[in-house]
N, C-alpha and C positions, 0 to 999 in steps of 0.2 A: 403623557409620554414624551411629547415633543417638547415642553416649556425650557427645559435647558438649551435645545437646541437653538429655538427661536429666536433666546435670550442671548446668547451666545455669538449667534451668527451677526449680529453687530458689528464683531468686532472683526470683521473681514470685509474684503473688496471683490478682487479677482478669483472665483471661486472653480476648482477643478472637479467635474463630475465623472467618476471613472466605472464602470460596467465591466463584467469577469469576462476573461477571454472565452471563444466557441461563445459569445454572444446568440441566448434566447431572447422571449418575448416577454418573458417578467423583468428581465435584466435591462431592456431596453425601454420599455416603457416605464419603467420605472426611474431609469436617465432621462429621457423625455420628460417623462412629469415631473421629477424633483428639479431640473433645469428652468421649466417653467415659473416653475413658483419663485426662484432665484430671478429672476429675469424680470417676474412683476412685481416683486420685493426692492428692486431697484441696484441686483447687483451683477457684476462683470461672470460670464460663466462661458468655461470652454467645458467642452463633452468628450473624452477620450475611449476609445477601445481597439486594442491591439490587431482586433481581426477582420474580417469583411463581413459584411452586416448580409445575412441572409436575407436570400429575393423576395422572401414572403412579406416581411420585415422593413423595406430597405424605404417604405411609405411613411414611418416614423420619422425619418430623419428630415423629411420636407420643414416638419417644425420646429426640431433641432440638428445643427452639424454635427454627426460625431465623427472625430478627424481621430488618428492615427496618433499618439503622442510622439513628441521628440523631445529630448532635452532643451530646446529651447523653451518651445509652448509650457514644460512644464514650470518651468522654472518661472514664469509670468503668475503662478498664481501662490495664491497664500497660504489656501487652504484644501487639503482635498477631501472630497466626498463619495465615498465608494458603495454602489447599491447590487445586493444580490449576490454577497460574494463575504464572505466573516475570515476569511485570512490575504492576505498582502500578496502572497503567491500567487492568488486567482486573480491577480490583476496585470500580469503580465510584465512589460517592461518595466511600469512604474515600480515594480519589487526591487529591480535593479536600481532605478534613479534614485529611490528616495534613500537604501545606504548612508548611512553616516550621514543624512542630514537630521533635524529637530522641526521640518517641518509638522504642521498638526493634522491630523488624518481624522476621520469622524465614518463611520460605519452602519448604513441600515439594512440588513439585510434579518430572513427567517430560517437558514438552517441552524439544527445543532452544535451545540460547542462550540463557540465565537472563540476566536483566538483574543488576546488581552494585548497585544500591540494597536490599539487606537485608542482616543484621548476620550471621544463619547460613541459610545454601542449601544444602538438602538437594535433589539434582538429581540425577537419571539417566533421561538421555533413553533408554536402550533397555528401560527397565523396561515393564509392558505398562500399567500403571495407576498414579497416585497410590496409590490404595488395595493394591497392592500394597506399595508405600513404607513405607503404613501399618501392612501388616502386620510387616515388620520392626521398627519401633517397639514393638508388643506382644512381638516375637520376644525382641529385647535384654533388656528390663523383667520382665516376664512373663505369658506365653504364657497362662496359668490365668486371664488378666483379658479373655480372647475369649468372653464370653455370648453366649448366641441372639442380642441386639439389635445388638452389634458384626459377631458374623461374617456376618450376612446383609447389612449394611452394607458391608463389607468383599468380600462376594460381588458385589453390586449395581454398584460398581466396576469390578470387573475384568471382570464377564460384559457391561455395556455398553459398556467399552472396548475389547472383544476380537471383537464380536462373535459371542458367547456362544465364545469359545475359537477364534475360526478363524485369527485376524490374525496375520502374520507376527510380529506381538511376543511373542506367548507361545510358556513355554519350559517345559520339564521345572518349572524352581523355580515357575512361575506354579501350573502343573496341580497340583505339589505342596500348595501352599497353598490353592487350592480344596477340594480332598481334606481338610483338615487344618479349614477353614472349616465345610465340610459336618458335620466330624465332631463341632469343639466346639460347632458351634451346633445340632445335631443336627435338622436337617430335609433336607428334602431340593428339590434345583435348581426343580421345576414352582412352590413355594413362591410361591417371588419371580420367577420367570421369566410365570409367567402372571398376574400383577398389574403386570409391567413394560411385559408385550406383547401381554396377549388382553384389553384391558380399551379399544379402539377405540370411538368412538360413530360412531352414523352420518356428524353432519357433516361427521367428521374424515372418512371416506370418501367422502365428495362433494366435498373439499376433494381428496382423493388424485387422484380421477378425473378434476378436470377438470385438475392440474399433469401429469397423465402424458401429455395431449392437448398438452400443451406440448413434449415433447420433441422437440427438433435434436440431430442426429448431424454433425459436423466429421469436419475431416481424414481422411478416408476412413476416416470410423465408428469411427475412434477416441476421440475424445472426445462425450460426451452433455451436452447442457443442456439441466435442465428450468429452471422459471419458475414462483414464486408471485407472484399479484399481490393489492393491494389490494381491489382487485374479488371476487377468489376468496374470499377472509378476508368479506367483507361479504356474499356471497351464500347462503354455506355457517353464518354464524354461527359461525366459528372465530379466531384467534386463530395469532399466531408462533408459541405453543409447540406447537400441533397440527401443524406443518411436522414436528416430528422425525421422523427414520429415513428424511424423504422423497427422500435423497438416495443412499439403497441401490437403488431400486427402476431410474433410468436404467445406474449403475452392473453391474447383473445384465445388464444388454444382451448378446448376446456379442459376441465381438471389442473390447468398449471397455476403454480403459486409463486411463481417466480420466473422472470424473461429478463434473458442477457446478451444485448448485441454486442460482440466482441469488432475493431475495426483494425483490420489486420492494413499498419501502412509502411511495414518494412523499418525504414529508416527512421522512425518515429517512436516503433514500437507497437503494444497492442492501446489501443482507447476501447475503457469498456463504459457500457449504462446497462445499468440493473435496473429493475422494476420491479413491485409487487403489487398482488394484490388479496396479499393471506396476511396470517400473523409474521410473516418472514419480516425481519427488519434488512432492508436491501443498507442501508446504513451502515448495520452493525457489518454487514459484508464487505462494504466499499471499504471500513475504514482497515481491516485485514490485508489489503492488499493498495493499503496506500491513500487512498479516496476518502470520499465521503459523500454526503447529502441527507437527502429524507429517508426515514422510513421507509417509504414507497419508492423512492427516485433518488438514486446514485449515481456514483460515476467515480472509475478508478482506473489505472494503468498498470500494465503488464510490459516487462522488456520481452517478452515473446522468447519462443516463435510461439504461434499462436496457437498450437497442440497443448501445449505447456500451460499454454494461457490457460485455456478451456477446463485442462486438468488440473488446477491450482482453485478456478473457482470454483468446480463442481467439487471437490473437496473441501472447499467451507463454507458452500449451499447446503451441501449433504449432511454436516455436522447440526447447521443450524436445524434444519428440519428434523434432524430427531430429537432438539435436545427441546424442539416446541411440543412434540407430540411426547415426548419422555412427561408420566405421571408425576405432577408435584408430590413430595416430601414432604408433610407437616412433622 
């Protein structure tokens, strides 16, 4: 999968590593670890991301800088490399900078429908992470280049992608490579797992409590929406990135087949995440009103106000769900 790239990457020096804006944990660890490998391959690598690296998160960076891009920094490198992210857009400024240049773009990432603007696309939408991606990368090359700092990165990936293992995307090779992670980087899951997920401050809890007082149940309790709003963020002293995970907690509901955190921030607009966990393609939903991602995990935008919002998706949650439960036609 990798031997183009490997072969390839010769022909560069200064190497730009770029992660999708609203930076996760697949998306960072997967900059982390492809940096890595660039770094003991013997070449120049800056790390770019538009946004502020969430606190859960912000322990990754100890082993690589990811700086803010400018025009200048970008302009230092040859080549870029963009992880967790298959269109130019999800990369924020750089969408902007690169315009009308011929610089060469290369792309690893696993959602659906890669867009065709980069020179090599490395894509497999049923892999469970980027960072899985990336471990084949080390696999082809080699394997003995996996340290502590790599494979806990490379773990951070795939355990926030998966749901620490539960997600229909992992497979025998995933659990493999965790095993194989664990072993070269010699620590063990609680490591990084409870620096991911027990490190909550209060706010962030006041924040949780008063979105859960938000949830609507539709289509006869099949779908859940909760609701951040501007107000909540200003009352709690939190912040967008103190939203994550909040969209598992409607999801756990039972009977639902479908959870949608709508983030109502006025001047921004609506940011939604979908989720499933039925036959519902939350994909096929996102890309309806704009978005996209997995199957299971999307993410799209609404210019609000946020009633509208609500009534725009429950209108093609609603569709989708009859037309899965509608008897096939032979």
């Amino acid at each position: 999968m990798f031997s183009e790239f490997i072969e390839k990457i010769k022909n560069y020096n200064h190497i730009g590593v770029l992660s999708h804006v609203r930076p996760d944990g697949d998306c960072l660890g997967s900059q982390v670890a492809i940096s890595k490998w660039l770094q003991k391959n013997g070449y120049t690598v800056s790390a770019f991301n538009d946004d502020e690296i969430p606190l859960n998160l912000q322990w990754l960076t100890q082993a690589v800088e990811i700086e803010k891009p400018t025009d200048a920094k970008l302009d230092e490198c040859d080549l870029f490399i963009m992880v967790d992210g298959n269109a130019i857009h999800r990369f924020g400024q750089f969408s902007e900078w690169v315009e009308g240049k011929s610089v060469p773009m290369w792309m690893i990432d696993h959602h659906p429908n890669p867009a065709d603007e980069f020179d090599i696309t490395i894509s497999v939408d049923d892999a469970s992470s980027t960072c899985e991606l990336i471990y084949g990368l080390y696999e082809e090359s080699d394997p003995n280049q996996i340290d502590s700092v790599v494979a806990k990165a490379l773990y951070t990936g795939i355990i926030t992608d998966t749901g620490s293992l539960q997600f229909e995307s992992v497979t025998p090779r995933t659990v493999a490579i965790v095993s194989d992670l664990l072993a070269r980087g010699n620590f063990r899951p609680n490591e990084v797992i409870e620096v991911i997920y027990s490190n909550k401050t209060l706010p962030q809890m006041r924040l949780l409590s008063l979105a859960l007082e938000t949830i609507q149940l539709f289509e006869d309790n099949q779908i859940a929406v909760m609701s951040v709003t501007k107000e909540m963020l200003e009352e709690t002293g939190t912040t967008n990135a103190d939203c994550e995970g909040f969209v598992s907690y409607p999801l756990s509901i039972a009977k639902i087949k479908a959870a949608v955190l709508v983030k109502d921030f006025y001047d921004e607009g609506i940011r939604i995440s979908l989720r499933s966990r039925s036959a519902v393609d939350v994909n096929v939903w996102a890309r309806q009103l704009g978005g996209g991602g997995h199957k299971k995990a999307a993410g799209a935008w609404h210019e609000g106000p946020r009633e509208k919002a609500i009534e725009k998706i429950i209108e093609i949650g609603a569709k989708q769900l009859k037309d899965i439960e509608a008897p096939s036609v032979l």
